[in-house]
SEMARSE-805960 format. One line per field, with one value per residue (C-alpha): x, y, z; residue in one letter. Coordinates in pm, 1 decimal, always signed. Layout:
xx c(X / ...)
yy c(Y / ...)
zz c(Z / ...)
aa c(a / ...)
! end
This chain:
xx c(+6401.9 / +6277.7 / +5911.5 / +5699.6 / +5295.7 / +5035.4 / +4706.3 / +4528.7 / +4203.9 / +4136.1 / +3832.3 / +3651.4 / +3473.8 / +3648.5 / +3534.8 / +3645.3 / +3996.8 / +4003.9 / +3974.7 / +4248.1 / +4480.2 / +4403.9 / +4442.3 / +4839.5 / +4957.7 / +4821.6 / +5033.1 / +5320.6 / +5080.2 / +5037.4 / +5369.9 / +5672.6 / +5865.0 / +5691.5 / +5774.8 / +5594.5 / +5357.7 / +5262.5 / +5050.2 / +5179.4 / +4904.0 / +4568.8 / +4358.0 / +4104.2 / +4159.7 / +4533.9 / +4768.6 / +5129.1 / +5321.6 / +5647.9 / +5737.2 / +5993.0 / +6102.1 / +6336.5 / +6445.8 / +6808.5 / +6887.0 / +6624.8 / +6528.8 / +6243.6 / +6075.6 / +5828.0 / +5527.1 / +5185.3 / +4900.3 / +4613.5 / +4243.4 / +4060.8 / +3665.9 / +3720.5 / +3842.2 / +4210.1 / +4516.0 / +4817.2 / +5123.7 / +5448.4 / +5783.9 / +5812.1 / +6142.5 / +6387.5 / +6656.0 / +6760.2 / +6496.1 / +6533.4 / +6190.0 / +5920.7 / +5534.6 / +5251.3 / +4897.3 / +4663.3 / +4337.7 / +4049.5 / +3764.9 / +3547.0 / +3550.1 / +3273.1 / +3192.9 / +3536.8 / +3818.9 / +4054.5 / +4366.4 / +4644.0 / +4919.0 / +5187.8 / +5546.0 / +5804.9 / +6109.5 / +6476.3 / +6738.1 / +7009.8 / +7392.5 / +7377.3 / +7204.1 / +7384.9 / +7131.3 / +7189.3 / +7001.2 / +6730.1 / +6498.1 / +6533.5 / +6449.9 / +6141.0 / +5998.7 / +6109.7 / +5886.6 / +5605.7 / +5434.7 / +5489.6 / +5325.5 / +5045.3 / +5011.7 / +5005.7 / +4714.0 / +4531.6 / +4590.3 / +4496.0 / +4156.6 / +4112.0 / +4171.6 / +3971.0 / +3705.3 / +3712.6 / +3728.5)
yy c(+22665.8 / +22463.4 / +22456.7 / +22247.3 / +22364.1 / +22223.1 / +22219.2 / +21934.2 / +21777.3 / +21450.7 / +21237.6 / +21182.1 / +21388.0 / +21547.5 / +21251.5 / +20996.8 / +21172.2 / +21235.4 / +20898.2 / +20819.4 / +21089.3 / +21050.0 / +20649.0 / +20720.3 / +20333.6 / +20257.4 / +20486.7 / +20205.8 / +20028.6 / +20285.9 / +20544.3 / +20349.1 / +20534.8 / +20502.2 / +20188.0 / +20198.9 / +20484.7 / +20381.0 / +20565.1 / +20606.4 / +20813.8 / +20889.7 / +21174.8 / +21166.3 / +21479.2 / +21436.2 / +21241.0 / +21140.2 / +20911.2 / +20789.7 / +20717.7 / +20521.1 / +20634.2 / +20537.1 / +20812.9 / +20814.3 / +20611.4 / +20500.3 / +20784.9 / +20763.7 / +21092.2 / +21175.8 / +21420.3 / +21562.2 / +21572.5 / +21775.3 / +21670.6 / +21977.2 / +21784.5 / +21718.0 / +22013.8 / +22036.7 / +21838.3 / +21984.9 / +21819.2 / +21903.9 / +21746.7 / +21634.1 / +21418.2 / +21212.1 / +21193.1 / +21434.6 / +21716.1 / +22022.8 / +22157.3 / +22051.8 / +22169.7 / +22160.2 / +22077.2 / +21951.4 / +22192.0 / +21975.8 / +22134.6 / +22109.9 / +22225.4 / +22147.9 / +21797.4 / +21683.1 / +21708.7 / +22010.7 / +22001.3 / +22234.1 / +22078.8 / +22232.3 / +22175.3 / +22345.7 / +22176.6 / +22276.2 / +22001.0 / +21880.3 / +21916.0 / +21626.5 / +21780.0 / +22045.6 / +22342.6 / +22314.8 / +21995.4 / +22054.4 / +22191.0 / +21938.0 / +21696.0 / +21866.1 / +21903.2 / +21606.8 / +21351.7 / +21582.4 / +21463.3 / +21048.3 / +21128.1 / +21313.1 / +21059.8 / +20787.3 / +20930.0 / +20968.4 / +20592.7 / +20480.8 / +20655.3 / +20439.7 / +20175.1 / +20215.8 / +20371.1 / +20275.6 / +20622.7)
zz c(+2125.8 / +1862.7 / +1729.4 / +1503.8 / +1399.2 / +1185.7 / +1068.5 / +926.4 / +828.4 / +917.0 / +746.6 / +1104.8 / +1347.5 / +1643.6 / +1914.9 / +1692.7 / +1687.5 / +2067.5 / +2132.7 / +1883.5 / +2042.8 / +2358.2 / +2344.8 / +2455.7 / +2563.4 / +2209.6 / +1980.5 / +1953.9 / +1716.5 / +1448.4 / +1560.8 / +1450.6 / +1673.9 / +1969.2 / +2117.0 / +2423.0 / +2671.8 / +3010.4 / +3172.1 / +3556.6 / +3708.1 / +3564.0 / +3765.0 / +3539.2 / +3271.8 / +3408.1 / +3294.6 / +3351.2 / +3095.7 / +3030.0 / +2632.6 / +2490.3 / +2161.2 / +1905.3 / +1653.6 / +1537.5 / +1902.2 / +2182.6 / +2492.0 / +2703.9 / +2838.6 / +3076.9 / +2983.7 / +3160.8 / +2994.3 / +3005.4 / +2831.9 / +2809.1 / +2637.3 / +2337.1 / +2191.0 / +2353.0 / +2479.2 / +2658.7 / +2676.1 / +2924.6 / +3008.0 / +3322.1 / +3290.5 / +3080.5 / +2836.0 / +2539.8 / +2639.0 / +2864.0 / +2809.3 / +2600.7 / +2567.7 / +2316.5 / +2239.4 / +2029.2 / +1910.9 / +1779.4 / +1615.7 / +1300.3 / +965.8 / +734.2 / +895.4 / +926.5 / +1228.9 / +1232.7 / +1429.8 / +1493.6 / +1670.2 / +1815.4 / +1963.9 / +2109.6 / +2240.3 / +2408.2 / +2430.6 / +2650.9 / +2592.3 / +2359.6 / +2065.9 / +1889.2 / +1842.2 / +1472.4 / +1475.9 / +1721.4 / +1478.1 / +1239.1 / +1520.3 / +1579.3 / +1229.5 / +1098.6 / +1159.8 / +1207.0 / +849.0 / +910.5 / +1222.6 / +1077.6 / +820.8 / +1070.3 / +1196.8 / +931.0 / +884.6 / +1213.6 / +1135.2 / +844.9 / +1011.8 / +1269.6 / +1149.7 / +763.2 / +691.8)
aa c(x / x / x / x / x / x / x / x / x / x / x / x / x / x / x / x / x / x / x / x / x / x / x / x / x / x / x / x / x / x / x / x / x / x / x / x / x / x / x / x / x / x / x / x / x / x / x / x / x / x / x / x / x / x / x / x / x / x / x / x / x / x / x / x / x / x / x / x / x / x / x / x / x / x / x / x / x / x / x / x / x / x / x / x / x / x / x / x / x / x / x / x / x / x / x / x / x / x / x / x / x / x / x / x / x / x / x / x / x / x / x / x / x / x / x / x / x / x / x / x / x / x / x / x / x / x / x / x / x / x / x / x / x / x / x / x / x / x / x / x / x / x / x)
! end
């Protein structure tokens, strides 16, 4: 199994980064590699999704999420190409008047995907994402 963690700060409080995260169908504007998330069922702190995303070729995966307040979101694969299993989350808290995540990953992949590059796969774009983030905050908040 591959993994991915991180912790990060972001310049905003931890609503204004919920509603960022949580905003899924709107992550193709500001994640390059998302092309598109629709949302196929929505029981209210429940979620199912399907993305389309382009890295190295084009796969589209089904997850469900999980809003726990503000503070947490759980993700799990329900579906789709490339993966076998994937889960993870997103912790949101505070830390000295700012938004602290930790986000975490962990992924298993079909036949396709040697295991030599399944961690790579994982981590890779782990910091454009992050970063990303970061400047969707700016952007939307001017922070």
């Amino acid at each position: 199994m591959a993994s991915a963690h991180t912790k990060e700060v972001f310049n905003c409080t931890k609503e204004e980064f919920f509603k960022i995260v949580s905003d899924y169908e709107k992550y193709s504007e500001f994640l390059p590699e998302v092309k598109s998330v629709k949302i196929y069922k929505n029981e209210g702190n429940i979620k199912e999704m399907e993305y389309n995303v382009s890295l190295i070729k084009t796969f589209k995966y089904k997850l469900r999420i999980t809003e726990t307040g503000h503070e947490k979101i759980n993700f799990e694969f329900i579906g789709g190409d490339v993966f076998k299993t994937m889960k993870g989350s997103w912790q949101i808290g505070e830390q000295d008047g700012k938004c602290a995540i930790e986000y975490n990953v962990e992924a298993t992949f079909g036949m396709l995907v040697p295991e030599s590059m399944a961690k790579p796969l994982v981590t890779a774009n782990l910091p454009m994402m992050i970063s990303n983030f970061k400047k969707r905050i700016k952007e939307v908040y001017g922070k």
